[in-house]
N, C-alpha and C positions, 0 to 999 in steps of 0.2 A: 709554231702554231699550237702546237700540242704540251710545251710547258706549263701552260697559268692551271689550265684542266689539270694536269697529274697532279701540282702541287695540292689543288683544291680535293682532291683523292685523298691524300696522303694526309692532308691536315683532316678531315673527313674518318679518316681511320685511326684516328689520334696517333698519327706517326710525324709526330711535329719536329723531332729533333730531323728525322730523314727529309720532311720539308726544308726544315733550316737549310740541312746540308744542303740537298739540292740545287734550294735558290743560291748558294757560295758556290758552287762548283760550277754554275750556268754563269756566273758571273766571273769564274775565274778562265784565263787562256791556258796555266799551264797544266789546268786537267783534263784535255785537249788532250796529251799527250800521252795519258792512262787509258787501258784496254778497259771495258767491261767490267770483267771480275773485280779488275784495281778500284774502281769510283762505287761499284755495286758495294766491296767492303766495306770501303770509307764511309758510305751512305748508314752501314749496321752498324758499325760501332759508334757513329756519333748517336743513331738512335738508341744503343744499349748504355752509354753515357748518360743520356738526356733523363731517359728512364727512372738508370741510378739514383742520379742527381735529385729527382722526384720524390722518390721513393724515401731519399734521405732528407729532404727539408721534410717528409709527413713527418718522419720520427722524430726526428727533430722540433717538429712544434707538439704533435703532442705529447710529448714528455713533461711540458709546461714546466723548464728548468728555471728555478727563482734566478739565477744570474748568470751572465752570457759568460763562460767559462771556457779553458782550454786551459790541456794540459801542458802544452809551447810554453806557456805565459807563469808556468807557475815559479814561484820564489822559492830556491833549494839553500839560503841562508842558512847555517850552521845551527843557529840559535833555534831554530824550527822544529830541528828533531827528525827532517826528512827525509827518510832510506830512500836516496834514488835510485838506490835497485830494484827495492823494492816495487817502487812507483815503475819503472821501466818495465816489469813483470806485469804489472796489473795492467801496464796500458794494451799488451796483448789482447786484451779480454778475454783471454782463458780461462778465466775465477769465472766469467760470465758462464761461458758456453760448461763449464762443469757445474753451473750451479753450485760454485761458491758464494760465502756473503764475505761482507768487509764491513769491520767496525772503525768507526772515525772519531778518537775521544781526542779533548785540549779544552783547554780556558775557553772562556766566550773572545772572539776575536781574533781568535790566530787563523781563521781560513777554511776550517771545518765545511760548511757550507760551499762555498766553493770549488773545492779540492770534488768535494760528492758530485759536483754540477760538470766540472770538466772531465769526470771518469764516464760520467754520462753520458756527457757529449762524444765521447770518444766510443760509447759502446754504441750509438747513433749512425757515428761512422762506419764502424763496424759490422753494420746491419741488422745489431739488436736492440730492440725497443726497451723505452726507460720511460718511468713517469718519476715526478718527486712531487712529493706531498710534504708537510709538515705532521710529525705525527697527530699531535691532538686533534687537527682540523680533520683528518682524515679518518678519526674514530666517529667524530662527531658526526660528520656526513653517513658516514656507516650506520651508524646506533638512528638519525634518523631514515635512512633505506628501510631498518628494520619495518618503520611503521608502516611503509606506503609500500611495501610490498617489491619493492628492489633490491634486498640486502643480497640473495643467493646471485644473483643475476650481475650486479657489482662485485661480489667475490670471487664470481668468475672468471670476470673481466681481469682485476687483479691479476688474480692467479696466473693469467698466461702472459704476465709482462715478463719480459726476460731481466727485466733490473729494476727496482724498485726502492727508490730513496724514500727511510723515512728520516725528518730532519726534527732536532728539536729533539729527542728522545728525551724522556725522563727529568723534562722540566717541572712536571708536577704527576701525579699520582692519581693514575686514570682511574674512574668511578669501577665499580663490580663488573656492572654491565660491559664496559669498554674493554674489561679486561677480557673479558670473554671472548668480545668479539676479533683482540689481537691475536689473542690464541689461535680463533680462526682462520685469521688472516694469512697468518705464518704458516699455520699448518695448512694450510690450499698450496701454499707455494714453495715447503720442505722438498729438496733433492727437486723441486720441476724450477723455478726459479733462483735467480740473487735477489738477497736483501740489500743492501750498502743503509748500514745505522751513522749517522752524526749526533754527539750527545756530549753535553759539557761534563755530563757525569760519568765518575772512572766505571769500567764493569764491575768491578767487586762491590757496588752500593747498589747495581740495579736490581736485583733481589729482596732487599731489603724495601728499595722503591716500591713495587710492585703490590707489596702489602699485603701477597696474598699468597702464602710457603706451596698450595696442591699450583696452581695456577702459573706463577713463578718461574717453578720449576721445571713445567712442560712450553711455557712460551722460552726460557733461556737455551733449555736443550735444542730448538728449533731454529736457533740463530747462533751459540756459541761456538758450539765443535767445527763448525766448521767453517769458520770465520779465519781472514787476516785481519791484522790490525795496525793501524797507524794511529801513534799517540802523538797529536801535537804538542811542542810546548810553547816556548817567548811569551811577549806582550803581545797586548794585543795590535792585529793591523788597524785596526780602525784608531786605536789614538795612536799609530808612530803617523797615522797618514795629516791626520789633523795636525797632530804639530808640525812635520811638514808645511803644510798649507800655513799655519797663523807664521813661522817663523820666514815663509816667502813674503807674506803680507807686511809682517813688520818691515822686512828688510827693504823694502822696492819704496 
């Protein structure tokens, strides 16, 4: 008599996964056989599961990662250039939790993007929050925050992401303004967060990029020292993938 009421409790107290349980365990015979304590457990740990499991699809969506990534899935082909030790190291997320950054340079194509999106997801898992941006879009949003009176308020926000992809780095030569405001950016988040950079361009040209030597200087010091780096190299995956595909097509 008194099942339908507790479930409706329980779901009431947002204790949905301990509802779930419940309703399985009123529905199974062999937990019948379990004392109290035994079914009262089982009932906390699927709620502290359920929880988890919550807690990690939030981060998980907001990180808004460009492509559904894992580092299971990644390609350690020779031609690649990819220290699987390394990569084994950083899937701790240890570089996270000390606030380290990681730099991610290779041609356009070999997986750069990617590789940033599955470190991310795995720092999701982990329990620490990731956003990824492309850089310029993410100046640009900034630079207009400045006008309508958001900019400190979104810089904040930033600042307490524990990993922080920017993608695209140094495709072109962000205006005065912008540059100022990376500076910013970086410095909110020196020693409290990670950066992880993706950028077709080698580091020894981003200085030069920058186009601005007092500027330059204090945005490179805030991501270089203490940075890993993984240097792509091969072709690119996007045309071995394409030929692939046309030479299936041909063939069938």
């Amino acid at each position: 008599m008194l099942n339908h009421p507790t479930l409706d409790k329980l779901r009431t107290m947002k204790l949905d996964g301990m509802a779930q349980a419940l309703s399985e365990q009123l529905e199974s015979n062999s937990v019948a056989e379990l004392g109290f304590e035994e079914r009262l457990g089982l009932l906390i740990d699927v709620e502290m599961t359920h929880r988890d499991d919550k807690r990690y699809s939030r981060r998980f969506r907001n990180a808004k990662l460009r492509q559904q990534a894992c580092l299971e899935d990644i390609d350690y082909q020779p031609s690649r250039g990819l220290d699987r030790s390394l990569m084994q190291s950083l899937a701790t997320c240890n570089w996270v939790k000390e606030h380290h950054n990681l730099i991610i340079t290779g041609p356009t194509g070999v997986g750069k993007t990617y590789l940033a999106c599955a470190l991310a997801h795995q720092a999701c898992r982990k329990t620490f929050t990731a956003y990824y941006a492309q850089t310029s879009r993410l100046l640009q949003v900034l630079l207009i925050t400045k006008g309508d009176g958001r900019y400190l308020k979104t810089l904040a926000r930033l600042a307490k992401i524990d990993l922080l992809i920017l993608d695209d780095w140094g495709l072109d030569t962000p205006p005065a303004e912008q540059r100022r405001i990376l500076l910013e950016l970086l410095d909110d988040r020196y020693e409290r967060g990670s950066t992880l950079i993706a950028s077709q361009l080698p580091v020894k040209l981003w200085y030069d990029n920058l186009n601005d030597p007092t500027l330059a200087d204090a945005i490179l010091d805030r991501v270089i020292h203490n940075a890993y780096r993984l240097e792509l190299k091969g072709e690119s995956l996007r045309k071995t993938k394409n030929s692939l595909t046309h030479n299936h097509i041909s063939t069938s």
